[in-house]
N, C-alpha and C positions, 0 to 999 in steps of 0.2 A: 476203392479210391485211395489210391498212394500218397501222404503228402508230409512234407516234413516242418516242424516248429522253426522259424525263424530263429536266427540264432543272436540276430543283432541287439543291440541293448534297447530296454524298452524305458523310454520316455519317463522322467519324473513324474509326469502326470497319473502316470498309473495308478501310485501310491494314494493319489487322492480319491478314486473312483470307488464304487460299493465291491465291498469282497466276496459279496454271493452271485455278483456278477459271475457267472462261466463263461462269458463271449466275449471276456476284456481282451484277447488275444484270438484270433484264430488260426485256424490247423489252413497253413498256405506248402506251397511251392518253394523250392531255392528259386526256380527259374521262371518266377509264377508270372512273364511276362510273354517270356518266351512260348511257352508250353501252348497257354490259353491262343495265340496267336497262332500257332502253330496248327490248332485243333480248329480255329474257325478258318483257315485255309483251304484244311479236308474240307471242312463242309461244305465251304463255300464253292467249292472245284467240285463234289458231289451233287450240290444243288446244280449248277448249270451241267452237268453231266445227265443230271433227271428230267432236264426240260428239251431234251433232243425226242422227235416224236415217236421213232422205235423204244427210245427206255417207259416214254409215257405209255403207247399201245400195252406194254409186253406190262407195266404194272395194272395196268387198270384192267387187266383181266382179272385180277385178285377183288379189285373193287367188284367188279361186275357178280364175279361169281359169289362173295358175299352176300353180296342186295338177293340172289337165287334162292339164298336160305336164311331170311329170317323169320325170327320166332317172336313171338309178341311179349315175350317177357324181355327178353333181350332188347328189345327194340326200347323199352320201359326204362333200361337201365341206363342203356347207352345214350339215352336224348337226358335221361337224368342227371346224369355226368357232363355232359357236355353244358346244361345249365351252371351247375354247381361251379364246373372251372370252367366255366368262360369268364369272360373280364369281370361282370357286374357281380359274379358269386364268388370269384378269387380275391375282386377286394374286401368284399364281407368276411372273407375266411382271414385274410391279411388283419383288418380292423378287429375280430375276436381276437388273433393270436395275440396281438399288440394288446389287447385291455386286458387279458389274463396274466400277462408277462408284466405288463406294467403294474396293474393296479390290485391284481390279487398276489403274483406270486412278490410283486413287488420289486423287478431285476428292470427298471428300466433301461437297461446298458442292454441287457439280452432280449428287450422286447424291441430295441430299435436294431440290433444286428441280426435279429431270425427274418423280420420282414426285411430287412435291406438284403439279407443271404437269398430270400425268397423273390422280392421284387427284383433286383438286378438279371437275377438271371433268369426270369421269367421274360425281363422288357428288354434283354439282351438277343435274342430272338428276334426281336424288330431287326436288327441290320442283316440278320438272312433274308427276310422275307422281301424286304426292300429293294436288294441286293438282286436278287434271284427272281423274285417276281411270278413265281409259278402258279396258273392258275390251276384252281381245284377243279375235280373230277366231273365233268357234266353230268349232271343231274338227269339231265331229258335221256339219257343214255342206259341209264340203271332201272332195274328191273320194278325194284320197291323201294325208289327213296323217301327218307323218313325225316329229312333233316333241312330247314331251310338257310341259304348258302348266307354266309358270312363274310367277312373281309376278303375280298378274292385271292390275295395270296396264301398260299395253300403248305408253303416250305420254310419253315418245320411247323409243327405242330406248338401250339400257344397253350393248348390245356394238358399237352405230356411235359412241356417245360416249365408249365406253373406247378405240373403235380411233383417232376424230378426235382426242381429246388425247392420245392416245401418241405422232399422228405430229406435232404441236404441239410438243410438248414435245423430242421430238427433232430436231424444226426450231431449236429455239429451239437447244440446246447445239453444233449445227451449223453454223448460217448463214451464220458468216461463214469458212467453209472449203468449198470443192467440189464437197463431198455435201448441202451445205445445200438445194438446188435439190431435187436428186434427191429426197432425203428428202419434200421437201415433196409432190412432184409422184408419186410412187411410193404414198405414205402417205395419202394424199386417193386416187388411184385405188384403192387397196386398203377405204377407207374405204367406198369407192360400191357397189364390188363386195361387202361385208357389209352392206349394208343392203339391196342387191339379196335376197340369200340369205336375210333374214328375213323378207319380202313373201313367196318361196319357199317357203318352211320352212312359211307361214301364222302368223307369229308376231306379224307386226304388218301394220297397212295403210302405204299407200304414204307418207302424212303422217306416220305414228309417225317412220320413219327419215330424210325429208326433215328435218324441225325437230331432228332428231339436231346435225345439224351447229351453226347456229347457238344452241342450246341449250349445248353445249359450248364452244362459241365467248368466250357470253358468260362463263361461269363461270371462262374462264380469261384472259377481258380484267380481270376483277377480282381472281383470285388474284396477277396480273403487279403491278395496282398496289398493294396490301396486300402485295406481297413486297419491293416495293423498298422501302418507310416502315417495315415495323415486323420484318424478319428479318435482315439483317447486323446491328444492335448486338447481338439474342439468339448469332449466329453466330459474330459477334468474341469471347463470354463463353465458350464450350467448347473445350475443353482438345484433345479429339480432332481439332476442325477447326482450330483456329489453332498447334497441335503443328509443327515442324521437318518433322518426316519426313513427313507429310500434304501437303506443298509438291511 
């Protein structure tokens, strides 16, 4: 992911914020308005491209032939995953990231932009699905399904775009240390392999979880630039972040 440091002058209020903050700035776009719009276009022209009943037949042969060959370990992991990030274990994972950043590592500035890097472009998602409307893969239809059906919009995937800005987001607080790499490269592989398990599962066809990724992509090319213009002066104004001991 391409993106370049804002060049515009940053805000007095900067100055006042904690300096171990790493997410007092994030890594956006020049055109980080355009771009992001740009890319939910594709999607959005790809989603209703997907809901034509020849693209649907011709993908849910992949769903079908999936459900033909599962294995019971697999089956183990992929219903475990789909717990974990689905809503009620994405905000548990969201509310740890936020208590460790807050109150251990002590970066309240980073523990409120990894979850907003993460929550944005996870609940940015919702205006494909809304959008698009595609319903998921009939169930009655597959050979061994394992998975019982959820919000019937099916386009994109909700647990590949909570998994793609989580490792986003932890790229971002990362980067410029070590494991910035790793993270990136470990969290996109782990990324592939959940949207693998929900083609699996029969939860979505193959496009639902491909447009995962750049669907989140874009949501959080735009939260980057709306965080850098209108969130340090609010950030400079509260007591608990700009406090001594929060340093």
């Amino acid at each position: 992911m391409t993106t370049s440091h804002d060049a515009s002058p940053r805000p007095r209020a900067w100055a006042d914020l904690p300096a171990r903050s790493r997410l007092l700035h994030l890594p956006t776009l020049k055109h980080w308005i355009l771009v992001p719009v740009l890319m939910s276009v594709v999607v959005l022209a790809l989603g209703f491209a997907a809901t034509t009943s020849a693209y649907t037949n011709a993908e849910f042969n992949v769903d079908a032939w999936m459900s033909l060959h599962h294995v019971s370990w697999m089956d183990t992991v992929a219903l475990a995953l789909e717990q974990i990030l689905g809503p009620k274990g994405a905000i548990v994972i969201l509310v740890v990231v936020l208590a460790v950043l807050w109150f251990v590592r002590r970066t309240p500035v980073d523990a409120i932009a990894v979850v907003g890097i993460t929550g944005f472009g996870w609940v940015y998602s919702l205006i494909f699905k809304y959008a698009v409307h595609r319903q998921r893969p009939d169930q009655g239809l597959l050979a061994h399904p394992i998975s019982d059906a959820m919000d019937p919009n099916s386009f994109p995937s909700g647990h590949v775009c909570f998994a793609v800005s989580l490792t986003i987001a932890l790229y971002f607080l990362l980067r410029h240390t070590r494991w910035g790499v790793w993270v990136l490269a470990i969290g996109f592989a782990a990324s592939v392999f959940v949207a693998w398990t929900r083609v699996y599962v029969g939860m979505h066809y193959p496009m639902d979880v491909l447009v995962s990724f750049p669907a989140s992509i874009a949501g959080i090319f735009l939260f980057a630039g709306l965080w850098n213009r209108l969130v340090p002066p609010v950030l400079a104004r509260l007591p608990f972040v700009t406090r001594p001991e929060s340093r």
